[in-house]
C-alpha positions in Angstrom: 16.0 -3.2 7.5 17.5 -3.3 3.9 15.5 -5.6 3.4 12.2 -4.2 4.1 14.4 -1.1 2.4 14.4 -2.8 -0.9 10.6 -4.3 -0.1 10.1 -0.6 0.2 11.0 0.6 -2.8 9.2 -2.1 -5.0 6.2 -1.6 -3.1 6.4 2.0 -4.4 7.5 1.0 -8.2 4.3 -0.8 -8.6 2.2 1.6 -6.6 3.3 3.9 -8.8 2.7 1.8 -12.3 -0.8 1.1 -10.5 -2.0 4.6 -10.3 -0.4 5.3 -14.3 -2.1 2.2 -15.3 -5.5 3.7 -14.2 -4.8 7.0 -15.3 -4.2 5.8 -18.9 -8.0 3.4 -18.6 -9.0 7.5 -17.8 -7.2 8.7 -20.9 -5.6 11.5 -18.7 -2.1 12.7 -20.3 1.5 12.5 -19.2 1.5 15.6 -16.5 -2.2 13.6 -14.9 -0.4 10.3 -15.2 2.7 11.3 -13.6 0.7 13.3 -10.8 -1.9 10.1 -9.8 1.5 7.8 -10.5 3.1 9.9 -6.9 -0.2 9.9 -4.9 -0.8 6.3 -5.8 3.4 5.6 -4.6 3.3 8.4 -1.9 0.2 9.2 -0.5 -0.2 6.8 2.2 3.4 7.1 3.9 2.8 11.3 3.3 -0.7 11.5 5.3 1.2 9.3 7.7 4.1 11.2 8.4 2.2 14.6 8.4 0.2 13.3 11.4 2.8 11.7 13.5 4.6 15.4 12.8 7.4 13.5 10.7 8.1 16.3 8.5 10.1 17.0 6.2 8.3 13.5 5.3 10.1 10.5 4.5 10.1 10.7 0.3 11.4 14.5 0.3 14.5 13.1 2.3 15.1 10.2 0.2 15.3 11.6 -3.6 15.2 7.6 -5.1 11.7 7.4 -3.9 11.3 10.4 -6.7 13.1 8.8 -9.3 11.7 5.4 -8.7 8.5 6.9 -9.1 9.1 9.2 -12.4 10.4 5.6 -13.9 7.2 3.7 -13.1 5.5 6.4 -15.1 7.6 6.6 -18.1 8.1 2.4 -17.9 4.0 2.3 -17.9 3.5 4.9 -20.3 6.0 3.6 -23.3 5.5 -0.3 -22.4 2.2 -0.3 -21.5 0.6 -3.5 -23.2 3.6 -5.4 -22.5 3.0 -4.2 -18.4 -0.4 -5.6 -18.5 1.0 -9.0 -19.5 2.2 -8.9 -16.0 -1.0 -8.3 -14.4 -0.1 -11.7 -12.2 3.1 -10.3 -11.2 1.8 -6.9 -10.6 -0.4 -8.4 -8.1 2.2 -10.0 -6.2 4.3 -7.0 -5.8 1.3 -4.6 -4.9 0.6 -7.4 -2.4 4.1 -7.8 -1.2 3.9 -3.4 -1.1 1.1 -2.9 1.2 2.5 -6.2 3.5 5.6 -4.1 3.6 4.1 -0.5 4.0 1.6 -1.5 6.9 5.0 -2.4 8.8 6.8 -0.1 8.0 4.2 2.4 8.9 3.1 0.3 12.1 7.2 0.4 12.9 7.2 4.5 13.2 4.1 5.2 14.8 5.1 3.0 18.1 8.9 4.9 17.9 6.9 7.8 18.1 5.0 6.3 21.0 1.8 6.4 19.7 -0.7 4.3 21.1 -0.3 0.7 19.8 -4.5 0.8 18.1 -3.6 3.6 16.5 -0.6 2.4 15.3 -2.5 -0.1 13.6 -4.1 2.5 11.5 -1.0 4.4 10.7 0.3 0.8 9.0 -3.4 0.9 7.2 -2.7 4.3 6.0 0.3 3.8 5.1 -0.5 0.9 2.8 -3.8 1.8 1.7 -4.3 5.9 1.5 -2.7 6.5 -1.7 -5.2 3.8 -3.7 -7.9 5.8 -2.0 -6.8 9.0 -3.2 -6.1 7.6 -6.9 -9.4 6.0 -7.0 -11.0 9.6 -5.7 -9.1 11.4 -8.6 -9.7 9.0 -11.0 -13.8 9.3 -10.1 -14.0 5.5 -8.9 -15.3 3.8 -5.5 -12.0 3.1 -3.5 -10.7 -0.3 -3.7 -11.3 -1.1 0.4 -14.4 0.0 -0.3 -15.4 -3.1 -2.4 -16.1 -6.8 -1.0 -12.5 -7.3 -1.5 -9.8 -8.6 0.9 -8.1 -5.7 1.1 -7.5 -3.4 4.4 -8.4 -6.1 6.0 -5.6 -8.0 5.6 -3.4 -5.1 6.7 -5.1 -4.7 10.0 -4.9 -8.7 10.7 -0.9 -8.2 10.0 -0.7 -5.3 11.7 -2.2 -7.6 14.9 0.3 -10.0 14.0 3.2 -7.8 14.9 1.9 -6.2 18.0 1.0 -9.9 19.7 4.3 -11.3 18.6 6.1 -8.3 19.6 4.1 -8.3 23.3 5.1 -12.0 23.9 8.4 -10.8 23.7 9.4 -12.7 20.2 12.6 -11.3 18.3 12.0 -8.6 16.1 13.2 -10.2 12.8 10.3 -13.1 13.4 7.9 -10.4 13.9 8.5 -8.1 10.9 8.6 -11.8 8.9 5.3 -12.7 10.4 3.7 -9.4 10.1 4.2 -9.3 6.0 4.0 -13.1 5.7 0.4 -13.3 7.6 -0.8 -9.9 4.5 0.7 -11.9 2.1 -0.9 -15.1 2.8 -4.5 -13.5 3.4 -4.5 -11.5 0.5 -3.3 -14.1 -2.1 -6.1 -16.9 0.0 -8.7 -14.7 0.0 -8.3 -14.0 -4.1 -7.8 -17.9 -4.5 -10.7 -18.7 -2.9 -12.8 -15.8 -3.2 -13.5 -15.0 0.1 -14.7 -11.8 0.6 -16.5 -9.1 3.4 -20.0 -9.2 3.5 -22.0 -6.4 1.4 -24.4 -4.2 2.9 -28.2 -4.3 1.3 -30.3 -1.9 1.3 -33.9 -3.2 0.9 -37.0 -0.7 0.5 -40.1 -1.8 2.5 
């Protein structure tokens, strides 16, 4: 678990520099970039732990997740071109985040013995929810909203685990499946450009 600890808390570093980056394309200042930097960091494992009853939830018990976050923002704010050099890198570790968040997320709804389908969509929320609610604030369609290989890659992840773990396989090979398998779709399906078909709307 220190692992997926440490996972954790890069996955909330860039979450965080994510929702700055697209508060500063908004021109919003410091107090709007700080406040979409935390939803974009925090909002998913927040909506998660408020409906499994988790409370107080799991960022107010852990101060560095705060810290980490107010960092991100000031890191963003002062280096900012230099941070979008690293667009490539970026990626990778917002890739590497929701792998890890869908996990960790899939991990504490089954200890709380929720059923193992909705499980699956407390991972998704947890990796995914706070990008919603960034995109909302910032006035933008969500991000697993677009044609994008995005969610998707979360749920098949989060399907990963559960077989692995029902054929009985050891716990370490199923968390190292689980983010490998988000991982590999997400970076294949931006190689390749393989994306969800788009709904059409045709007048007759």
């Amino acid at each position: 678990m220190d692992l997926l600890l440490w996972f954790d808390y890069i996955g909330t570093f860039v979450f965080a520099i994510s929702g700055t980056l697209t508060a500063a394309d908004k021109r919003l200042d410091f107090f709007g970039a700080t406040v979409i930097g935390f939803v974009t960091a925090i909002g998913g494992g927040t909506i998660r732990d408020l409906m499994l009853g988790d409370t107080p939830v799991a960022w107010m018990q852990n101060n560095n997740y705060f810290w980490m976050i107010i960092a991100a923002v000031v890191v963003t704010i002062i280096f900012r071109r230099h941070v979008l050099k690293l667009k490539r890198t970026l990626f990778l570790f917002d890739t590497i985040g929701i792998a890890t968040f869908t996990l960790l997320g899939l991990k504490k709804a089954l200890l709380f013995n929720i059923d193992p389908s909705m499980a699956v969509l407390m991972g998704l929320s947890s990796a995914v929810v706070g990008g919603v609610i960034r995109d909302i604030l910032c006035n933008e369609v969500p991000l697993i909203f677009h044609r994008e290989i995005y969610a998707t890659a979360c749920i098949a992840g989060a399907l990963v685990y559960l077989l692995l773990s029902r054929l009985g396989v050891s716990e370490v090979i199923c968390e190292t499946a689980t983010v490998s398998s988000i991982i590999a779709i997400r970076l294949l399906a931006i190689r390749f450009n393989i994306a969800l078909p788009r709904l059409t709307h045709k007048e007759e």
